[in-house]
C-alpha positions in Angstrom: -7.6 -7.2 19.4 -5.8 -6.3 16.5 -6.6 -7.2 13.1 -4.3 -7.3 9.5 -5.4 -5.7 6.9 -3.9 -6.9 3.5 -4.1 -5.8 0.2 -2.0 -6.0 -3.0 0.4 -3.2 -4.5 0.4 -3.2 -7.9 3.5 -1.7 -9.7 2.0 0.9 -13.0 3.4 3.3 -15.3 0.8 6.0 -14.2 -1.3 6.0 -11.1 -4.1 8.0 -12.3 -4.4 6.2 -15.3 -4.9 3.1 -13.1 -7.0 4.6 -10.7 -9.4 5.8 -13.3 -9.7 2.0 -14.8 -10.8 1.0 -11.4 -12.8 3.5 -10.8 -14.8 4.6 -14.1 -14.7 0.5 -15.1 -15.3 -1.5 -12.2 -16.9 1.2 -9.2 -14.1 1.4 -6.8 -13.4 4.5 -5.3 -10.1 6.1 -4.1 -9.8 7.1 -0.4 -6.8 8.4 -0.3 -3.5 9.6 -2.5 -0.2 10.5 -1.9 1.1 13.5 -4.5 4.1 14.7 -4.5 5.0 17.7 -7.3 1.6 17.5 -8.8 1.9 14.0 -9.7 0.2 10.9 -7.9 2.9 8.1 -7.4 0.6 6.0 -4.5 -3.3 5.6 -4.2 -5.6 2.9 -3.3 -8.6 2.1 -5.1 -11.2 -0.2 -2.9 -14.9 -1.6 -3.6 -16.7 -3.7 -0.3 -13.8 -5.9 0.6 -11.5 -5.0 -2.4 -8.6 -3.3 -1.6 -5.4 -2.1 -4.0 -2.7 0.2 -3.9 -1.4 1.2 -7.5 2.1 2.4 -7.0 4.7 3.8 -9.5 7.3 3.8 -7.5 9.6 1.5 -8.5 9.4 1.6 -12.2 11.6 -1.7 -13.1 8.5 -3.4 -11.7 5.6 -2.3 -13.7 3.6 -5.5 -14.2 4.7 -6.6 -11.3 3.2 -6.8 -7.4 3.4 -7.6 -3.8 1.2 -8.2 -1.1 0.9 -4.9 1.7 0.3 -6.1 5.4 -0.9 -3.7 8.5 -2.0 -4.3 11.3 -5.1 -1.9 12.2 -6.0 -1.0 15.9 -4.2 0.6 18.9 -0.9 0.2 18.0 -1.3 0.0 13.9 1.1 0.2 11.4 4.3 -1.1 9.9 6.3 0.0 12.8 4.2 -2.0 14.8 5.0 -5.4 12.4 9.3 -4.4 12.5 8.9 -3.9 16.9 7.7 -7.3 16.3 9.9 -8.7 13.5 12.9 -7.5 15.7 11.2 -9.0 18.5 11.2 -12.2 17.2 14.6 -12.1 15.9 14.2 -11.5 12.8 17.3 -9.8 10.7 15.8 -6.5 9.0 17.5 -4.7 5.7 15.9 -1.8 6.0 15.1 0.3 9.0 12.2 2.9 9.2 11.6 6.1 10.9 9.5 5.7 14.4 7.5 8.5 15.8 
């Protein structure tokens, strides 16, 4: 069986700045980062069931969020959800990269 994991993205001016509120205010901790020239621009903070991705990447959004879905198991990931999507006939704008 596969399950869905969700969790919000929230859209911030810095990433470690965020991640340092969640982490030093409320106990989350950070399981993993993505850096790219020595700056963090995606990282999820989590506590128990509490999941969030802070995310800088789109900067006309600060203050702004959306809800993340993956599926986790076998065959996770959002390549998994588009093979579906396109499955279902669904119309795409956006295609990503399969391994």
């Amino acid at each position: 069986m596969t399950d869905w994991f969700a969790r919000p993205v929230l859209h911030v001016r810095d990433v470690e700045a965020s991640l340092r509120f969640y982490v030093d205010r409320f106990g989350f901790t950070s399981p993993w980062r993505y850096q790219e020239d020595g700056r963090t621009h995606d990282a999820q903070a989590e506590r128990q069931d509490c999941a969030l991705i802070l995310a800088d990447q789109w900067p006309e959004k600060v203050g702004q969020g959306l809800m993340f879905r993956s599926k986790q198991g076998k065959h996770s990931g959002t390549c998994c959800l588009v093979r579906s999507a396109k499955a279902n006939g669904c119309a795409l704008p956006f295609e990503l990269m399969q391994s």
